[in-house]
C-alpha positions as a printed NumPy array, in Angstrom:
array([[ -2.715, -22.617,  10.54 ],
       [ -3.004, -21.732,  14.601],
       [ -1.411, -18.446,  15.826],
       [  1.984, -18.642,  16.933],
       [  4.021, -15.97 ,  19.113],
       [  5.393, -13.448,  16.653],
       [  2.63 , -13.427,  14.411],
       [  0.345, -10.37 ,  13.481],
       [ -3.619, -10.742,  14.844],
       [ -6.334,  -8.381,  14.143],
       [ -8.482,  -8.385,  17.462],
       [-12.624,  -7.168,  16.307],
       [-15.216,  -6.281,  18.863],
       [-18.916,  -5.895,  18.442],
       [-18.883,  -2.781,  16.882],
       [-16.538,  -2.842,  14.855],
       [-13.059,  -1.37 ,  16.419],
       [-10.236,  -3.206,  15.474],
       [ -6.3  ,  -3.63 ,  17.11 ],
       [ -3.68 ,  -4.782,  15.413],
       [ -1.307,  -7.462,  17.96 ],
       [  1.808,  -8.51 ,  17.66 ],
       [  1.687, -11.968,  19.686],
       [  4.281, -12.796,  22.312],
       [  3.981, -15.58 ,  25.184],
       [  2.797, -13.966,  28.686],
       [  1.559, -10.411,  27.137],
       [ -1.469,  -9.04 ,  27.941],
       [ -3.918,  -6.323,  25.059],
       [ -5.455,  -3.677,  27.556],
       [ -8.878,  -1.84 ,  26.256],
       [-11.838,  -0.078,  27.343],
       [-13.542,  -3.649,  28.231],
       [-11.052,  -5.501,  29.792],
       [ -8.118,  -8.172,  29.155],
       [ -7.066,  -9.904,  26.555],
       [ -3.912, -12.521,  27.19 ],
       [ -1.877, -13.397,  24.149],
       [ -2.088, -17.133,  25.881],
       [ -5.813, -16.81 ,  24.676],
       [ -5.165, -16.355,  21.038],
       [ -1.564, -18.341,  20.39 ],
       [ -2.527, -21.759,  19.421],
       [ -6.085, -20.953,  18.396],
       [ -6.905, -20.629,  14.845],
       [ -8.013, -18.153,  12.566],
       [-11.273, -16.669,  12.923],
       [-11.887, -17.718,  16.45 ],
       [-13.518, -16.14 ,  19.381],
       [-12.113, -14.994,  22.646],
       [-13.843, -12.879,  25.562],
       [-11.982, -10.519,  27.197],
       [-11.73 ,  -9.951,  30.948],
       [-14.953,  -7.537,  30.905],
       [-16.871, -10.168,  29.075],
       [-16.233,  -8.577,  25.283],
       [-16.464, -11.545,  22.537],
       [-13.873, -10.791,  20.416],
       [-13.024, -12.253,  17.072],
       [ -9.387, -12.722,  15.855],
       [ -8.196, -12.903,  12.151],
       [ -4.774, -13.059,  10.397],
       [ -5.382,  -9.19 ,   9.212],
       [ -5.493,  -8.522,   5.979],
       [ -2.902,  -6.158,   3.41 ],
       [ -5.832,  -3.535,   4.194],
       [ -5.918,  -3.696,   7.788],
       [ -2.546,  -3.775,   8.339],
       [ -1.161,  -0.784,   6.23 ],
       [ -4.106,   1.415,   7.888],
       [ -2.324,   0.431,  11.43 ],
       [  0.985,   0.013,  11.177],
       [  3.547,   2.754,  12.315],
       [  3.747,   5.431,   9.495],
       [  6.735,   7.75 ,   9.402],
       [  4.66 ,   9.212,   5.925],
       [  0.939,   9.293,   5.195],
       [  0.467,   6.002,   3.374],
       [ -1.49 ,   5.618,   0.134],
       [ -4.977,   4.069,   1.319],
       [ -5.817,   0.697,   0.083],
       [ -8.869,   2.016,  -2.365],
       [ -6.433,   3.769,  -4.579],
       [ -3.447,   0.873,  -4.487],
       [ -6.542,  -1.587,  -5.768],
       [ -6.999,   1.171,  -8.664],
       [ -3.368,   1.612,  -8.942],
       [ -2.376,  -2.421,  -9.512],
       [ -5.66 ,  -2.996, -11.789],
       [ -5.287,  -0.002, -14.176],
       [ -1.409,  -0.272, -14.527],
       [ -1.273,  -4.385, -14.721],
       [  1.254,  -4.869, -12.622],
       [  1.614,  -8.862, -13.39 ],
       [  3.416, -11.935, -11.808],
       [  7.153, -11.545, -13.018],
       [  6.807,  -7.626, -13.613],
       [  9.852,  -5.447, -12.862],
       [  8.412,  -2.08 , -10.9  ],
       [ 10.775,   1.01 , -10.493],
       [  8.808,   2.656,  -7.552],
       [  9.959,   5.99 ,  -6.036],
       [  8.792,   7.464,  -2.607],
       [  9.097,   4.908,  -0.833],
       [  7.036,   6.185,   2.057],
       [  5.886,   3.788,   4.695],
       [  6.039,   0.983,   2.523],
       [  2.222,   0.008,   2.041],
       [  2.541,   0.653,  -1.719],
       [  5.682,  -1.565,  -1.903],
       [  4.139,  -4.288,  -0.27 ],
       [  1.142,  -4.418,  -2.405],
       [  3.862,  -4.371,  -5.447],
       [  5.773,  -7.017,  -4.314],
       [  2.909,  -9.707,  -3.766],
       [  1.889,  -8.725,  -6.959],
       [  4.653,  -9.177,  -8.956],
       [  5.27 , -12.342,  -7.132],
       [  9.222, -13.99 ,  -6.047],
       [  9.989, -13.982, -10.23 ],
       [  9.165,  -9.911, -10.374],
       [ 11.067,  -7.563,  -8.903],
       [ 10.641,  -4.144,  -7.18 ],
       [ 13.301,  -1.225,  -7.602],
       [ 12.082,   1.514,  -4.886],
       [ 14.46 ,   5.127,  -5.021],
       [ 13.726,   7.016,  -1.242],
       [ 16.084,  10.136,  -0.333],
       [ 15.181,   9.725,   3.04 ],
       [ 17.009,   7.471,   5.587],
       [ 14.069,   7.156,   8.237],
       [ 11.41 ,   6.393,   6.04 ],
       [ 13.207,   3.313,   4.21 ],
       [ 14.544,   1.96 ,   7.535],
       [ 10.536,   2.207,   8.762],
       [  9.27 ,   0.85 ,   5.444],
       [ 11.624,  -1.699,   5.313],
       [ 10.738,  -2.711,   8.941],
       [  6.777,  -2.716,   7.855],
       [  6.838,  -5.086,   4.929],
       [  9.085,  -7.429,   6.846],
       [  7.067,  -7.527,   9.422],
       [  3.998,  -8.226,   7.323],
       [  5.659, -10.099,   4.086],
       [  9.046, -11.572,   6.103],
       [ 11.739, -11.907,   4.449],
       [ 11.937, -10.583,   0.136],
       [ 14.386, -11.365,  -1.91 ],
       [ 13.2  ,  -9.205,  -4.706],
       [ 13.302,  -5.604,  -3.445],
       [ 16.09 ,  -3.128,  -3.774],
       [ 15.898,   0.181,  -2.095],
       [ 17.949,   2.606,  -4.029],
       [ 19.124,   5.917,  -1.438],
       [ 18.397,   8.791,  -3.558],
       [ 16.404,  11.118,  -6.23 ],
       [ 14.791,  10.025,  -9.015],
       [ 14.485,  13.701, -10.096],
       [ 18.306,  13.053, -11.085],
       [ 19.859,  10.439, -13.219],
       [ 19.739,   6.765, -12.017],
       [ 21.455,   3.376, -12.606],
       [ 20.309,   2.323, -15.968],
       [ 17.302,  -0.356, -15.571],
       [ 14.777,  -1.348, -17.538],
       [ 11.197,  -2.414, -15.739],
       [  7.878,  -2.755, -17.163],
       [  6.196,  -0.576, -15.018],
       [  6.445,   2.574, -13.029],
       [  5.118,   4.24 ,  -9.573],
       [  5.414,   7.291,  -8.289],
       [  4.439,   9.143,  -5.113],
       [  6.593,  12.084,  -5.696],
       [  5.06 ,  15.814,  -5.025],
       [  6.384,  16.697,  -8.692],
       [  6.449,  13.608, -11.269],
       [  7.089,  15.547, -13.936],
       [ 10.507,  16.177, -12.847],
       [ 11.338,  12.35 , -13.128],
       [ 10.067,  11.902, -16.484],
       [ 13.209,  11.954, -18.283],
       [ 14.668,   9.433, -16.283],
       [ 11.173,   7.652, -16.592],
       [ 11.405,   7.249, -20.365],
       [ 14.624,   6.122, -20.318],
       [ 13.492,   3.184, -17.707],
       [ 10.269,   1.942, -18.699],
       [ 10.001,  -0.048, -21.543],
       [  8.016,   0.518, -24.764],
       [  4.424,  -0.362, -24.155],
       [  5.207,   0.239, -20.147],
       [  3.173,   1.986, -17.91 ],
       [  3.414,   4.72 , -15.334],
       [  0.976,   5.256, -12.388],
       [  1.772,   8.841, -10.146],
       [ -0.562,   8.923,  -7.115],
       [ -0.781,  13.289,  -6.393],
       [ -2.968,  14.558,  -3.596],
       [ -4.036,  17.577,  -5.633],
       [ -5.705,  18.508,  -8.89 ],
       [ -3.615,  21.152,  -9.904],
       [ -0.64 ,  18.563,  -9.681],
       [ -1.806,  16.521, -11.685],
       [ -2.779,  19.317, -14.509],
       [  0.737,  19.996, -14.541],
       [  1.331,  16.662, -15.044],
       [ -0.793,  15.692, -17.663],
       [  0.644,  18.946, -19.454],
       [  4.247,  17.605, -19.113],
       [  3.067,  14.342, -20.724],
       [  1.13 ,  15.932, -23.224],
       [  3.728,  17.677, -24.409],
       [  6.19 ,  14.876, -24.603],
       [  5.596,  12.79 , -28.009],
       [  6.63 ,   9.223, -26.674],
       [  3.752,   9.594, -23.432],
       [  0.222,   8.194, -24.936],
       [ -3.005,   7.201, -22.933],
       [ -2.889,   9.83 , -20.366],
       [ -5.653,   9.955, -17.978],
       [ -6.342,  10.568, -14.312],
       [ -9.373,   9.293, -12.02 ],
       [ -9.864,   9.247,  -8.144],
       [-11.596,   6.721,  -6.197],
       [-14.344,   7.206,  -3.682],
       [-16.329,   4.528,  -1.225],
       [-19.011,   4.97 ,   0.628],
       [-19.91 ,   1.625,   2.918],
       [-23.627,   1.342,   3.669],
       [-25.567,   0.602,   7.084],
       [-27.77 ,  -2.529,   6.597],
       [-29.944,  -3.019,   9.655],
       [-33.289,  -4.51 ,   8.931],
       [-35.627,  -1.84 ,   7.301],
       [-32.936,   0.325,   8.055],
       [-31.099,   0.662,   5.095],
       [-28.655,   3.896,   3.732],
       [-25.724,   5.286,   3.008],
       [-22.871,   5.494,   6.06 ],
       [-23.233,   8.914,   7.201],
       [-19.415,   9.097,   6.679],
       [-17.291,   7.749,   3.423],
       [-13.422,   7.699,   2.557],
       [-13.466,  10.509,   0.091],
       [-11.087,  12.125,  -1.797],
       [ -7.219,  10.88 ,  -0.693],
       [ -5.465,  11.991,  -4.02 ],
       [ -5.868,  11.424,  -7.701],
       [ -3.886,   8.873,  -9.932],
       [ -2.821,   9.785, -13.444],
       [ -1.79 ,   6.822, -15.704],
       [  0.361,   7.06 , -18.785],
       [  1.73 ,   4.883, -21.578],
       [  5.053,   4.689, -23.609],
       [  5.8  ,   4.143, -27.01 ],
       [  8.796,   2.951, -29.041],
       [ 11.711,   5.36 , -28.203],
       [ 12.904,   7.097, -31.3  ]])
């Protein structure tokens, strides 16, 4: 399929930088080496070359869930893409699953929910905040168009919600534990809960809450860490730099409400 006006384009150059384009008929993309006319990309298709003004080959691709989360406006820090991968493997989140999601941030984790569950699942996301749904909201229609299957919910999940029942749970909430009365009551039996919590002694306090609570089983936490490596004939080692630590997921399971 050729690029049309409107649609997203992920613009490389030979070292790697990459800028994220929104295409429109007559605009020009400014950098350090030149030029780069929309005209040039709209109608190509994906994967091909264009040189910029100051003679920069350039290659274009539709970007990717990854690339476009890491550049798209943020009115929160988003969740980075290493620890949603974690986060939809370890908690199965299937075609047809229904998600209740809370914090709903700057959407990336919502969009990575939704094409996962597919148009038969269906997301439930609670925000309190009034700026960050209207910017998430903008962000996954501007990357997923138009979904039928999300509704945001204004509000706390620390206090009681609408009765629903979903098969799985996420949270990006600065104190889970709070929400885990209202959690049990949602999730099904067998259902699981993912919290994503920047810091360690969040999650202890977590894990305690769980612990405590008789219905909460397989509890366990992990984080995620990559290093990329530099490739270059005999020149072969570790990046000198690596995404690191970006928070900690804790994963729990629930059994057949007494």
């Amino acid at each position: 399929m050729n690029f049309e006006p409107g649609d997203k384009a992920m613009l490389t150059d030979r070292k790697g930088r990459r800028y994220l384009l929104t295409l429109r008929t007559g605009a020009l993309f400014h950098f350090h080496r030149g030029i780069v006319p929309h005209d040039l990309i709209i109608g190509q298709p994906d994967g091909s070359l264009v040189t910029s003004t100051g003679s920069e080959v350039m290659t274009v691709f539709r970007p990717t869930y990854a690339d476009y989360v890491l550049k798209m406006p943020r009115g929160a820090q988003v969740i980075y893409p290493k620890d949603v991968a974690i986060m939809l493997m370890q908690a199965d989140v299937y075609p047809g699953a229904r998600v209740l999601e809370a914090g709903l941030g700057s959407g990336a984790t919502t969009m990575a929910l939704l094409r996962a569950v597919g148009p038969e699942g269906e997301v439930i996301a609670y925000e309190q905040r009034e700026d960050f749904a209207s910017r998430a909201l903008t962000n996954i229609e501007e990357f997923l168009g138009k979904v039928e299957n999300l509704q945001v919910r204004m509000g706390s999940i620390y206090e009681p919600i609408e009765p629903t029942e979903v098969d799985r749970v996420s949270l990006d909430l600065p104190e889970p534990w709070r929400a885990l009365p209202q959690v049990a009551e949602s999730l099904r039996p067998g259902g699981i809960m993912v919290c994503f919590l920047p810091t360690i002694l969040q999650v202890q306090r977590l894990t305690e809450e769980l612990q405590a609570d008789t219905r909460w089983t397989s509890v366990w936490s992990q984080e995620t860490l990559t290093r990329t490596w530099h490739i270059d004939g005999q020149s072969v080692r570790p990046d000198h730099r690596m995404v690191a630590h970006t928070g900690f997921l804790t994963f729990a399971r629930i059994t057949v409400k007494e």
